[in-house]
MDTraj code that builds the backbone (N, CA, C; nanometers):
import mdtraj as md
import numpy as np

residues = "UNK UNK UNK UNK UNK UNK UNK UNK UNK UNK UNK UNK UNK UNK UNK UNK UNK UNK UNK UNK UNK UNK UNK UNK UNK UNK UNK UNK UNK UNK UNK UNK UNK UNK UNK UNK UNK UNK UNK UNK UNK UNK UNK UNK UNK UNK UNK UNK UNK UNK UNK UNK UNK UNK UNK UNK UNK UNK UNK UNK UNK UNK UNK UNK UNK UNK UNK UNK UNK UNK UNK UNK UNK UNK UNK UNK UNK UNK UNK UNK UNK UNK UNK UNK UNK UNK UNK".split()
xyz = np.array([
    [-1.1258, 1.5182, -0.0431],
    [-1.0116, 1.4835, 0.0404],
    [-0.9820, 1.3337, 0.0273],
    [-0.8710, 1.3000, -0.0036],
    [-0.8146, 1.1754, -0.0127],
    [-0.8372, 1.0661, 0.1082],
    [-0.8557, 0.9248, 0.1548],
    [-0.8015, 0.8580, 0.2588],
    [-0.7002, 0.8327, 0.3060],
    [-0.6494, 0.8257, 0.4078],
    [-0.5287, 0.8016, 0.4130],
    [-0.4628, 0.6953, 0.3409],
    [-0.5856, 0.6020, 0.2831],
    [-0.5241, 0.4465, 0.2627],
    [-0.4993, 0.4958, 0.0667],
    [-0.5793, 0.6150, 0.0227],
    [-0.5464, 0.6285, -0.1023],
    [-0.3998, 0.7517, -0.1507],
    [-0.3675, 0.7929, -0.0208],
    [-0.2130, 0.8601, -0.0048],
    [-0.1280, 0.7739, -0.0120],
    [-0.1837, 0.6818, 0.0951],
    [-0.0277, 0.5687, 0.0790],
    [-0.0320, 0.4643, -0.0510],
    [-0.1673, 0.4392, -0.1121],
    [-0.1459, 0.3574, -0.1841],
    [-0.0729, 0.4251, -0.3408],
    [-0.1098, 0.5932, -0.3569],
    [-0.1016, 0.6111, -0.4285],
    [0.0957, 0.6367, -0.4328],
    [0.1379, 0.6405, -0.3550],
    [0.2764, 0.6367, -0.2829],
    [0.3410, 0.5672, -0.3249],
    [0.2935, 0.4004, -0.2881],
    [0.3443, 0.3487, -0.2996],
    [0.3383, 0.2453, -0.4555],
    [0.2284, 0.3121, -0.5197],
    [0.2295, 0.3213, -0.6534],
    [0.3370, 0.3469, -0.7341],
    [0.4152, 0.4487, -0.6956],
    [0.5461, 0.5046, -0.7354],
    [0.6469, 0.4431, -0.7549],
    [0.6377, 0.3614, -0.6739],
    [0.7904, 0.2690, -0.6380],
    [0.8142, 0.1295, -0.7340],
    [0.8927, 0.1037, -0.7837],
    [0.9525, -0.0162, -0.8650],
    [0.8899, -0.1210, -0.7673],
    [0.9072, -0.2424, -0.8488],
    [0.9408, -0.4104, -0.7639],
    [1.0071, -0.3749, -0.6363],
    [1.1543, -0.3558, -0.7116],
    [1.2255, -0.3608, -0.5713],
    [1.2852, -0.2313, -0.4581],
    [1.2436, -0.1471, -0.5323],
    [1.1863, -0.0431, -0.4463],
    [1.0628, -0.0963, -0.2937],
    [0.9584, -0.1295, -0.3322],
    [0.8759, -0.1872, -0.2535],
    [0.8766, -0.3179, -0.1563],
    [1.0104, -0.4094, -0.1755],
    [1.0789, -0.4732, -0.1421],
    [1.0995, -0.4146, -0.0600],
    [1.1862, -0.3000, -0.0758],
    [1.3287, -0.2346, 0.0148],
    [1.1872, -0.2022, 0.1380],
    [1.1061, -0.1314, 0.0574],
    [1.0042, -0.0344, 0.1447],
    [0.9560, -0.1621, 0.2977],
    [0.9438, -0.2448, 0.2328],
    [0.8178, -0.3762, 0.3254],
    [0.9808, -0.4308, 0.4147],
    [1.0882, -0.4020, 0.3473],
    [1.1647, -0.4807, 0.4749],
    [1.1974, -0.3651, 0.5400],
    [1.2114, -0.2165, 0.5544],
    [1.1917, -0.1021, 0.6666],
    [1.1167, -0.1351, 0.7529],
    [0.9745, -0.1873, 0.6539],
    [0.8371, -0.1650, 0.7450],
    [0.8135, -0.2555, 0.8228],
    [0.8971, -0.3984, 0.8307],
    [0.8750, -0.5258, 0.9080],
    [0.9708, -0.4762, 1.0240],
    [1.0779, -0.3990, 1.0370],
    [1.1020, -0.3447, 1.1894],
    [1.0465, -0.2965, 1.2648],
    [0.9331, -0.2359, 1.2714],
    [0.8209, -0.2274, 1.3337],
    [0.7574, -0.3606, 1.3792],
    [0.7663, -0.3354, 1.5269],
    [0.6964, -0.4444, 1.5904],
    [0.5401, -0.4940, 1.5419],
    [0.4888, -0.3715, 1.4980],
    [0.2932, -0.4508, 1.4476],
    [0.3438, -0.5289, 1.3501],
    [0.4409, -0.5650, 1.2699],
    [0.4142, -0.6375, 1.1537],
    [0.5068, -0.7383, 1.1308],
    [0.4418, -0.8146, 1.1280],
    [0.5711, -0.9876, 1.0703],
    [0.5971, -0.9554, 0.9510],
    [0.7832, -1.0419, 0.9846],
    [0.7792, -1.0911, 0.8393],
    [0.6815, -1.1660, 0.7100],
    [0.6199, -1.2734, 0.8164],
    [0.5287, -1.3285, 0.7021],
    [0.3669, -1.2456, 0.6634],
    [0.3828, -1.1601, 0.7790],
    [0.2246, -1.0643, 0.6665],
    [0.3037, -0.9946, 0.5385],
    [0.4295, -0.9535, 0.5080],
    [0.4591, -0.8711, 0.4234],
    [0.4941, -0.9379, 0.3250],
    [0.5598, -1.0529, 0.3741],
    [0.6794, -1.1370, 0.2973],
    [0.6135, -1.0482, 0.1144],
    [0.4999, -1.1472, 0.0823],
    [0.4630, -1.1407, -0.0365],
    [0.2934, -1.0998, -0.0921],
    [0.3171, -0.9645, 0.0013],
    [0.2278, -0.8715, -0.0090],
    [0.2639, -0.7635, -0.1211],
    [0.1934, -0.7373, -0.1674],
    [0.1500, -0.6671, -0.3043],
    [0.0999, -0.5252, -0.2087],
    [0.1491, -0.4337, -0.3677],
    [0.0613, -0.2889, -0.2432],
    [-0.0314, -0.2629, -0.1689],
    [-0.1994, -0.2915, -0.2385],
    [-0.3106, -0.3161, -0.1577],
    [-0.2737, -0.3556, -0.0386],
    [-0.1821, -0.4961, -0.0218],
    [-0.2224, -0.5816, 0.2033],
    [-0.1393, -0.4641, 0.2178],
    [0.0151, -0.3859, 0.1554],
    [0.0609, -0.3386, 0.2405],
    [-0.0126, -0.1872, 0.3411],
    [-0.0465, -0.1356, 0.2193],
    [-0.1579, -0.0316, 0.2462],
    [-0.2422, -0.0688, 0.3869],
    [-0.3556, -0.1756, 0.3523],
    [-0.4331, -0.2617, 0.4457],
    [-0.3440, -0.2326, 0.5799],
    [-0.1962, -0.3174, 0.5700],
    [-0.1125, -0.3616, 0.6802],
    [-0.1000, -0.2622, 0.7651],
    [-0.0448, -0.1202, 0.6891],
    [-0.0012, -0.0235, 0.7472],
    [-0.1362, 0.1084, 0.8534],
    [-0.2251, 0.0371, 0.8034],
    [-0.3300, 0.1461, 0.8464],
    [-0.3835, 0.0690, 0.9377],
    [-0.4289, -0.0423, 0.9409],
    [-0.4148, -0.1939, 1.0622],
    [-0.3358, -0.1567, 1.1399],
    [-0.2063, -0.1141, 1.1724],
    [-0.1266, -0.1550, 1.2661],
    [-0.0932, 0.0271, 1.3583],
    [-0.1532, 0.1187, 1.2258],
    [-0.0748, 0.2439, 1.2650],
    [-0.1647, 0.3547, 1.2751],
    [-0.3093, 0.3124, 1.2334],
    [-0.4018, 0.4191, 1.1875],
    [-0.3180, 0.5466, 1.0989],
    [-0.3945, 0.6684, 1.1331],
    [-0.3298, 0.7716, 1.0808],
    [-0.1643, 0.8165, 1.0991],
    [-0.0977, 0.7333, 1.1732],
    [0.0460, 0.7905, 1.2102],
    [0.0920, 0.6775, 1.0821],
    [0.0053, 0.5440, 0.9877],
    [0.0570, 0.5472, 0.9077],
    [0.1640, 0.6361, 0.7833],
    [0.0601, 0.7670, 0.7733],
    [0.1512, 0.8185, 0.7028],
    [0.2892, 0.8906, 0.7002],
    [0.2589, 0.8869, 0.8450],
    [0.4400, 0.9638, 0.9185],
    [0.5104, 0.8304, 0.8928],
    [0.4981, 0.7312, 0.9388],
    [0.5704, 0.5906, 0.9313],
    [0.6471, 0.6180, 0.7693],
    [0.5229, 0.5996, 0.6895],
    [0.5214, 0.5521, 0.5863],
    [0.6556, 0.6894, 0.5092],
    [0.6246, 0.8236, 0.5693],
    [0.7428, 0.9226, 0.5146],
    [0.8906, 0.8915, 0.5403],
    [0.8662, 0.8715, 0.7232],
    [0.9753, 0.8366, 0.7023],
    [1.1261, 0.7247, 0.6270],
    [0.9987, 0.5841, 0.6145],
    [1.0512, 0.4889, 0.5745],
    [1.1430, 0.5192, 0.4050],
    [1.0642, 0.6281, 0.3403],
    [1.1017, 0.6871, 0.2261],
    [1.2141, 0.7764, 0.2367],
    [1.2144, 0.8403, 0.3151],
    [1.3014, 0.9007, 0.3567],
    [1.4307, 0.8225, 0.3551],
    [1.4719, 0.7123, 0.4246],
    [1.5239, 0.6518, 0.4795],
    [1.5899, 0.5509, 0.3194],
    [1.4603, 0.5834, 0.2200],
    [1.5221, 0.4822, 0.0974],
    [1.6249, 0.6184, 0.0124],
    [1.5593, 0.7235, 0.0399],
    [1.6310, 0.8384, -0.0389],
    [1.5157, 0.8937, -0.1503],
    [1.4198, 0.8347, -0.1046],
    [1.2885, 0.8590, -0.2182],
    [1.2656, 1.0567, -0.1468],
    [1.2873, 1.1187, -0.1283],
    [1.2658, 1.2188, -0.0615],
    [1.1658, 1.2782, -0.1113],
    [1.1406, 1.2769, -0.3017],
    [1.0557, 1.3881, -0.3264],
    [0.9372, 1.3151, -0.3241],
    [0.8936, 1.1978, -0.3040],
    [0.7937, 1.1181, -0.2784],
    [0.7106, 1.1225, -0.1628],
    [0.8667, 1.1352, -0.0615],
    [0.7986, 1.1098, 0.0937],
    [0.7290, 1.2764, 0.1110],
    [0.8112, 1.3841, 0.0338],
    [0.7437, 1.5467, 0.0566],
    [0.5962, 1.5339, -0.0015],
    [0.5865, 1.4684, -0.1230],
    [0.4497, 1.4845, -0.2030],
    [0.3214, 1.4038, -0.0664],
    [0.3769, 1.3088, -0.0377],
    [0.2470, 1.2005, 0.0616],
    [0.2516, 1.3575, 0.1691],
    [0.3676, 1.3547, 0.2466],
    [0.3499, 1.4825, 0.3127],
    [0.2227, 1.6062, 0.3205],
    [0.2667, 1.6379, 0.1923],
    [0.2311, 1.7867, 0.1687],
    [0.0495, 1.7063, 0.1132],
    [0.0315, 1.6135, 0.0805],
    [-0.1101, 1.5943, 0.0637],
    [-0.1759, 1.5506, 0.1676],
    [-0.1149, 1.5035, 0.2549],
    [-0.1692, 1.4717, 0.3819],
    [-0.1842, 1.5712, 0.4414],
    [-0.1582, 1.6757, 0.4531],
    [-0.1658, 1.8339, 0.5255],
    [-0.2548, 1.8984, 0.4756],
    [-0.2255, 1.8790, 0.3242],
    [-0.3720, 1.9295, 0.2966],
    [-0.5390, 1.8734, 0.2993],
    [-0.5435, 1.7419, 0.3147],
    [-0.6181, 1.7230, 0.3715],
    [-0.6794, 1.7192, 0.4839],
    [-0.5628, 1.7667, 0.5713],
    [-0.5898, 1.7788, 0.7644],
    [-0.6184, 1.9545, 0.7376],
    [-0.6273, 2.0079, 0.6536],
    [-0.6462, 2.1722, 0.6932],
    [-0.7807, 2.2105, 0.7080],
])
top = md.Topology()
chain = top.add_chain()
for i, resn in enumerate(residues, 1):
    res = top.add_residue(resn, chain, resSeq=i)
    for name in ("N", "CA", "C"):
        top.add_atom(name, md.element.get_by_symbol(name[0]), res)
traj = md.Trajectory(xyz[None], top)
């Protein structure tokens, strides 16, 4: 069974430069996180950031924020592996 921190990292593996850009300025509307922890965070802090601030509801965060870029079949895959590891 995966960690949660190797769902999201592997997630956010997926995503371009500025894809991950787009992703970290969603994720700074959330009150746990400043602009300056993300500013020029690389996947690893964001990973770190997101499981720091959200524990396991990281990965709902983290769907929806994809959602929200239009990444859809990305945000289903973190989804559907996260379920399977909760079964």
């Amino acid at each position: 069974m995966a960690s949660v921190e190797d769902l999201l990292l592997s997630s956010l593996e997926e995503l371009g430069k500025d894809d991950l850009k787009k992703f970290q300025w969603h994720l700074k509307k959330h009150e746990c996180i400043s602009t300056s922890e993300i500013e020029n965070a690389d996947r690893l802090k964001t990973v770190d950031k997101l499981v720091a601030c959200f524990g396991e509801e990281a990965v709902q965060i983290t769907v929806g924020i994809l959602r929200n870029m239009k990444q859809n079949h990305l945000a289903e895959q973190l989804e559907n592996k996260h379920k399977q590891g909760n079964v």
